[in-house]
C-alpha positions in Angstrom: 0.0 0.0 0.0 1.4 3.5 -1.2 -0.5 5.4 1.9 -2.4 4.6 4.9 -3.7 6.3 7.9 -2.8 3.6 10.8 -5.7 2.8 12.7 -8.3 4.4 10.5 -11.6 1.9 10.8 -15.3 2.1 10.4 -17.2 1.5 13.7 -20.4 -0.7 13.4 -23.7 0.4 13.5 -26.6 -0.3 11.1 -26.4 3.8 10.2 -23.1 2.8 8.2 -22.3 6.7 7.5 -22.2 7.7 11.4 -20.7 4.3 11.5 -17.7 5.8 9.6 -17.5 9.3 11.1 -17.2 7.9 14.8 -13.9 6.0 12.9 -12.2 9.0 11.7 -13.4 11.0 14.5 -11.4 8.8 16.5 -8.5 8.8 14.5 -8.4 12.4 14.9 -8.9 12.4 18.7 -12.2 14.2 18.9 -14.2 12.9 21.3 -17.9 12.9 20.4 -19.9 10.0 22.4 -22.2 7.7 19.6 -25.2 9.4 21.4 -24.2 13.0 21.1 -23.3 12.2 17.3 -26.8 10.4 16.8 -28.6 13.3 18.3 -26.4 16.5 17.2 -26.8 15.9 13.6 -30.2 15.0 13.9 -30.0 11.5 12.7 -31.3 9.7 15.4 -34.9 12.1 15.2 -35.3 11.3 11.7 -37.3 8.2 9.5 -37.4 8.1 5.6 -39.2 4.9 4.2 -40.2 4.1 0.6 -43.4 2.7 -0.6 -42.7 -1.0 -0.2 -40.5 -0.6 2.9 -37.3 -1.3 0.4 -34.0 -1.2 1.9 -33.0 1.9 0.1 -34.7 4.3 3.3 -32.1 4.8 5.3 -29.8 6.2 3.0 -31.7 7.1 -0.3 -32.2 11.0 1.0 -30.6 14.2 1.5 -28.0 13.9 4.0 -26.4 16.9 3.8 -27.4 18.5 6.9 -25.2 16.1 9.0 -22.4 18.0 7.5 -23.5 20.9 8.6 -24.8 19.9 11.8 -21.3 18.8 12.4 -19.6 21.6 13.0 -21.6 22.0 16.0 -20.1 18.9 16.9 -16.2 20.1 17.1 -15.5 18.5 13.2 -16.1 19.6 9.6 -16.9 17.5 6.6 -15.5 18.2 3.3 -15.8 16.6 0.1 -17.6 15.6 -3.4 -20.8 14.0 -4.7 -21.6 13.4 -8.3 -24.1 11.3 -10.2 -23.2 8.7 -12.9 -25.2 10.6 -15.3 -23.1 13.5 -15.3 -21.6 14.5 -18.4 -18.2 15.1 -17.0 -18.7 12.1 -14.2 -15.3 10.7 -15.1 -13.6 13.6 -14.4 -15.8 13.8 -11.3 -14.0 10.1 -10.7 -10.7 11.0 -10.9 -10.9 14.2 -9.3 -12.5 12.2 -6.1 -9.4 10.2 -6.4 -7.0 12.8 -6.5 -8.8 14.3 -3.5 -8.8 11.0 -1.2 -4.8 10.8 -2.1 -4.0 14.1 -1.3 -6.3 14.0 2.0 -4.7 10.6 2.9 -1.1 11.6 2.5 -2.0 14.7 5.0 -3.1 12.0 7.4 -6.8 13.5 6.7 -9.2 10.7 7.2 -11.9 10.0 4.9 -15.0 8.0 4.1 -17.5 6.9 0.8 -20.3 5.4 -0.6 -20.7 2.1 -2.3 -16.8 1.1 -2.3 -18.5 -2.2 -1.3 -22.5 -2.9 -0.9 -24.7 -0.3 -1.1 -23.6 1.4 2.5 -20.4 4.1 3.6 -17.1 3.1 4.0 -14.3 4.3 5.8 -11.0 4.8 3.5 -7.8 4.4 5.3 -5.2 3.7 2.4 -4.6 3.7 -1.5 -1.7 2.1 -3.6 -1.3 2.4 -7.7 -4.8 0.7 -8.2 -7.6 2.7 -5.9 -8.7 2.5 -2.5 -8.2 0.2 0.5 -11.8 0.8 2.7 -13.6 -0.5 5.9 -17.3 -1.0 6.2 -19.8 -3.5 6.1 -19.0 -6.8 5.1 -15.0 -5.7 6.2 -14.6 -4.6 9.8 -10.9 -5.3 9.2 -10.7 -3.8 5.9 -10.7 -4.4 2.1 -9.0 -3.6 -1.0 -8.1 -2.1 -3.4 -11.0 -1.3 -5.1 -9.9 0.6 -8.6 -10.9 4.0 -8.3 -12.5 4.2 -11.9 -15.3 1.7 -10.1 -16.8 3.8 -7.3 -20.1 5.4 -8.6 -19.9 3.4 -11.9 -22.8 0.9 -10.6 -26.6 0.4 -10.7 -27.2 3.5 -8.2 -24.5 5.6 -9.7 -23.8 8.1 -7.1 -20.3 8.9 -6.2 -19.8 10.6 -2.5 -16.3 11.0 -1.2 -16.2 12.7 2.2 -13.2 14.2 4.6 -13.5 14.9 8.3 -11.6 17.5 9.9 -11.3 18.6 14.2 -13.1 21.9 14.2 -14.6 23.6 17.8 -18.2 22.8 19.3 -20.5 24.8 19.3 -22.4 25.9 22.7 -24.4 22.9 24.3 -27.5 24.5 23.2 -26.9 25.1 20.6 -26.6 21.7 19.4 -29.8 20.7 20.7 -31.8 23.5 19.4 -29.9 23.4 16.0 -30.8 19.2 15.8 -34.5 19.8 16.7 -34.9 22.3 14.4 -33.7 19.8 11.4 -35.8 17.1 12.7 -39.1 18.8 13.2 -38.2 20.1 9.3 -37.6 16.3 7.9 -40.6 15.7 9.2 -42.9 18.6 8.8 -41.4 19.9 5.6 -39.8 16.8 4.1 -39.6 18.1 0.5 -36.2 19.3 0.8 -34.6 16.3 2.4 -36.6 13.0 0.8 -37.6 11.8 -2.5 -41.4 11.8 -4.4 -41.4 8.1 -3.4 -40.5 8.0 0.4 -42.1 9.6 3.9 -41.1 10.9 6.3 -41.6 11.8 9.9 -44.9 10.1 11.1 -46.3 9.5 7.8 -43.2 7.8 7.3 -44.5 5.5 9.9 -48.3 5.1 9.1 -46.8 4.0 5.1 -44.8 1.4 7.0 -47.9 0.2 8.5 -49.7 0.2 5.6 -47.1 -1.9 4.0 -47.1 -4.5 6.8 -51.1 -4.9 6.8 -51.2 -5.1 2.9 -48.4 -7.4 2.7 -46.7 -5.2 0.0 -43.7 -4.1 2.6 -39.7 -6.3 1.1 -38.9 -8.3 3.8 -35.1 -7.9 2.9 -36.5 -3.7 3.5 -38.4 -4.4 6.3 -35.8 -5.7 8.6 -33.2 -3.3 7.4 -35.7 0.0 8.3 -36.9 -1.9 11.3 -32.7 -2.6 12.6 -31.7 0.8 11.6 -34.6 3.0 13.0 -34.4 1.3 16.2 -31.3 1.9 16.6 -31.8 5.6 15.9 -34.5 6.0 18.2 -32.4 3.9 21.0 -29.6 7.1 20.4 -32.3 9.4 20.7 -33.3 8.7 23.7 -29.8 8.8 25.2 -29.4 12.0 23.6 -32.1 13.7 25.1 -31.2 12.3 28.5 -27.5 13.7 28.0 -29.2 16.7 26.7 -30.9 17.5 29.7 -28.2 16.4 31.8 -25.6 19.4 30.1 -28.8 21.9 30.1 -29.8 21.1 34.0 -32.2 23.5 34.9 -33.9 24.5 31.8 -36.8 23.0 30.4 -36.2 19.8 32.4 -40.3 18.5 32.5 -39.9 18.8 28.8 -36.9 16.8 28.5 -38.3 13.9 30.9 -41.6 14.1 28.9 -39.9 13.8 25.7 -37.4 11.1 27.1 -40.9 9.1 27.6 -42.3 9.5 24.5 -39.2 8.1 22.6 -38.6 5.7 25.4 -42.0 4.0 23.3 -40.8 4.5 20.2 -37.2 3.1 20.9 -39.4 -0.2 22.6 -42.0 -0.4 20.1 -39.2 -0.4 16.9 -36.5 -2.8 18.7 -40.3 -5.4 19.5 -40.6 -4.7 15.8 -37.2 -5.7 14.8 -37.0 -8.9 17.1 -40.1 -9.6 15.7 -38.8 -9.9 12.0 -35.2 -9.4 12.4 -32.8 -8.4 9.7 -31.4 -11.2 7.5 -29.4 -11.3 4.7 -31.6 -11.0 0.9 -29.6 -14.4 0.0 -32.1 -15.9 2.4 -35.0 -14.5 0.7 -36.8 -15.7 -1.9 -37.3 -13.5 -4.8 -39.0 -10.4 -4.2 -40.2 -12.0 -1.0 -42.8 -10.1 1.0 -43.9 -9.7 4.5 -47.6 -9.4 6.0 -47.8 -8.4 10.0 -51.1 -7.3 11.7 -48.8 -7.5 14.5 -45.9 -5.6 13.1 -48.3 -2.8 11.4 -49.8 -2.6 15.6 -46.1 -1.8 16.7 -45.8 0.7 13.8 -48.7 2.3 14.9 -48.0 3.1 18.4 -44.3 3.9 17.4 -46.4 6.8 15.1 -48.2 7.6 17.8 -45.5 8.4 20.5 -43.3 10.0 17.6 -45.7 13.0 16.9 -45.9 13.6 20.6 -42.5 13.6 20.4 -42.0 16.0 17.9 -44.5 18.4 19.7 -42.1 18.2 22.7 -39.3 18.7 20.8 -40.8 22.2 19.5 -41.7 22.9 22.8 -38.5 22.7 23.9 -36.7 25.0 21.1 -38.9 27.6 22.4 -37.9 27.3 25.4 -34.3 27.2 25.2 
């Protein structure tokens, strides 16, 4: 290997881009605790799920807002995003490449989309071929995979991300900046989901239509159910550290929304256990899944959700 940053590794969770800035946030030495990453950009308030529960929901939307919300977080994010379809995409390719290279050598650590499955990677290395990565599938690491390859497939989107140590932003800050997204995705989700997905608690009530109609993927339907439950599990945490660094302000309101998620978080992980994830090699084709009992732990998920959202306004104006 030409270049590697030593150390540099993704750190598993079914949200496979936090996944991979927890790894290079640790490489740097910024210390930002899984729930106060979860909850400061938002992620862990947020639910996007397609018509048929596919497992493109948790990361077919517009992510850019983590970045942003980051730097409230003490780190930046830099980086590129193109789309197959672009007329100058190879250029795109081999500019991406020339950026991880020159980030690498710096000791910068970085991260991607798709250099494996459909997920992000960390990237801790490159040599005369293309890049060495870590993500799902490869806790230990892969590699190479040639550089001309990543965004050349089916989804043809290319995202190629660097994280840099930056300074946190005031405590409440953070929380009022990461309500504020997540009462948008949900309110107003035009600007961070596609035609074909919901969000917020309609996101929720589609999921539960899927599941009594019997039209929900079950390869989708475990993914959402593993990957929102683990969202709302961090939420939930995040509140309670929340209130813990803003003692004395708004505490009723932080206890009442800790309760409300508290359902959510138990009715989504009953949901999961129920039909857990498994791989779609153990699937038949286009193999379906039809729950009255799921779509009734959808429900009440919805139903403590949009109290929790209310609380989560509630407490914005207070802070």
């Amino acid at each position: 290997m030409k270049k590697q940053i030593e150390g540099l590794r993704w750190r598993p969770r079914w949200v496979s881009h936090l996944g991979c800035v927890k790894g290079c946030l640790e490489c740097l030495d910024v210390d930002v605790s899984w729930d106060w990453l979860f909850g400061g950009t938002g992620h862990a308030f947020v639910i996007n799920i397609h018509d048929v529960v596919c497992p493109s929901g948790p990361t077919a939307w517009n992510t850019g807002m983590l970045g942003r919300l980051a730097r409230n977080l003490g780190y930046r994010v830099g980086g590129m995003f193109a789309r197959k379809r672009d007329p100058d995409f190879a250029a795109q390719q081999a500019a991406a490449w020339g950026y991880v290279r020159a980030s690498i050598d710096r000791d910068i650590p970085c991260y991607g989309w798709e250099l494996g499955v459909p997920e992000f990677y960390t990237i801790h290395g490159y040599d005369d071929v293309g890049y060495h990565y870590s993500g799902p599938g490869c806790d230990d690491g892969d590699g190479p995979v040639p550089w001309q390859k990543v965004g050349d497939s089916g989804i043809g989107i290319l995202e190629i991300y660097s994280v840099h140590p930056g300074e946190p932003a005031p405590e409440e800050k953070v929380v009022k900046d990461a309500f504020t997204f997540a009462l948008e995705h949900a309110d107003s989700p035009k600007k961070w989901i596609f035609p074909e997905y919901r969000s917020g608690p309609e996101g929720f009530d589609r999921w539960a239509n899927a599941l009594e109609r019997g039209t929900a993927t079950r390869f989708g339907h475990g993914y959402n159910a593993a990957v929102w439950a683990e969202c709302r599990g961090h939420a939930v945490a995040f509140l309670k550290e929340a209130g813990e660094r803003l003692a004395g302000r708004c505490d009723s309101l932080f206890d009442d929304a800790i309760a409300e998620y508290s359902i959510v978080r138990s009715k989504l992980k009953q949901l999961s256990d129920l039909h857990p994830f498994r791989t779609p090699e153990g699937d038949a084709e286009g193999d379906k899944v039809s729950s009255a009992e799921g779509a009734a732990l959808v429900r009440e998920a919805a139903a403590a959700e949009r109290e929790g959202l209310g609380l989560l306004g509630r407490i914005i104006e207070s802070l």
